[in-house]
C-alpha positions, 0 to 999 in steps of 0.5 A, a space after each residue: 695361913 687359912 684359918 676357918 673354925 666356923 666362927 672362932 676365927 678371932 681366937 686363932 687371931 688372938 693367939 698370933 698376938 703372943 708371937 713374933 711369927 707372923 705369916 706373910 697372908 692370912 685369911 679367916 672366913 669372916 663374921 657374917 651376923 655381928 658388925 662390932 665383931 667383923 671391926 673387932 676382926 679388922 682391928 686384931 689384923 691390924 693389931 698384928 700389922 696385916 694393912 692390905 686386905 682382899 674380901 673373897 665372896 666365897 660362895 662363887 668359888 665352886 666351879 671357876 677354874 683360875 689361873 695361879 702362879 705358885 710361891 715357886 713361880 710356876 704356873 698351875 691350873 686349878 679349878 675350884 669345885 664347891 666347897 673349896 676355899 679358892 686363890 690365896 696371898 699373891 694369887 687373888 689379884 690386885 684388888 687388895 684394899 685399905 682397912 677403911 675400905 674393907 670395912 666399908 664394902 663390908 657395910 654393903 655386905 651387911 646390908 644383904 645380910 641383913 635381908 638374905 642373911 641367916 637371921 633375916 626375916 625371910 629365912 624363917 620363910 618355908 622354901 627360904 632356902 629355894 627363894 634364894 636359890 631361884 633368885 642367885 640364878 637370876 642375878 648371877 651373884 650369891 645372895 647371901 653367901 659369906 666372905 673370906 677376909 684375906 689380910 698382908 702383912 707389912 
C-alpha cells in the first residue's frame, strides 16, 4: 500500500488500526517538519505490527533506471522519471532497518531540515530555492529533499 496524502498520512494509518487487514508493505511520505509527529508515524506502524523499515530519499528518484523483480518473479526495467515514487516491498534492496535505527537516521535528516528545510531560515532567503539547487549539484545529494518511510509487516 502507498499512501501519499500530502501530510495526512497518519489518518490513513490510523484507519488500518480498525482492521485485521493488514498489506505485507506499506509506505507514506514521511513527516518532514515535526519529529513528535515523524515518532508518532513510527509507533502507528509499529501499533499495526510493521518491524522492518526502509527510508527512501525520494528526491533522488527522477531519472535512475532500476532493476525490479515483480510479486510474479519477472524481471522489469523500470526507469524512474521526476516525480514518480520509485522501488516498492521486495524491490528496494536490503537495507530494511530497526524502528530504532530509523528513527535514528531520521535525526541526521532533521538536522538538514532543520537548515535547508522548508521552514529554515534560509528558505526565506530570495533565490532559496536556486541556492539549494546549485549546491545539490555540487554535492550530488538533495538537500533537503523529503523521504518515503517504507514499512514490512511481520
Amino acid at each position: 500500500m502507498k499512501v501519499d496524502i500530502e501530510g495526512s498520512d497518519i489518518v490513513c494509518l490510523q484507519k488500518l488500526m480498525s482492521t485485521r487487514c493488514r498489506p505485507k508493505y506499506i509506505s507514506i511520505e514521511s513527516e518532514k517538519v515535526d519529529f513528535d509527529r515523524l515518532i508518532q508515524e513510527f509507533n502507528t506502524l509499529e501499533s499495526l505490527g510493521y518491524s522492518k523499515f526502509f527510508i527512501q530519499q525520494q528526491a533522488s528518484i527522477g531519472s535512475s533506471k532500476i532493476p525490479l523483480n515483480s510479486i510474479e518473479g519477472r524481471y522489469i526495467d523500470q526507469k524512474f522519471f521526476k516525480g514518480m515514487t520509485g522501488p516498492f516491498g521486495s524491490d528496494l534492496g536490503s537495507d530494511w532497518l530497526s524502528k530504532r535505527d530509523a528513527i535514528n537516521c531520521y535525526k541526521k535528516i532533521f538536522k538538514s531540515y532543520k537548515y535547508f528545510g522548508d521552514n529554515s531560515v534560509l528558505m526565506k532567503l530570495p533565490y532559496a530555492k536556486y541556492i539549494l539547487f546549485i549546491v545539490s549539484k555540487i554535492t550530488g545529494k538533495p538537500l533537503p529533499g523529503w523521504y518515503d518511510t517504507h514499512a514490512q509487516h511481520g
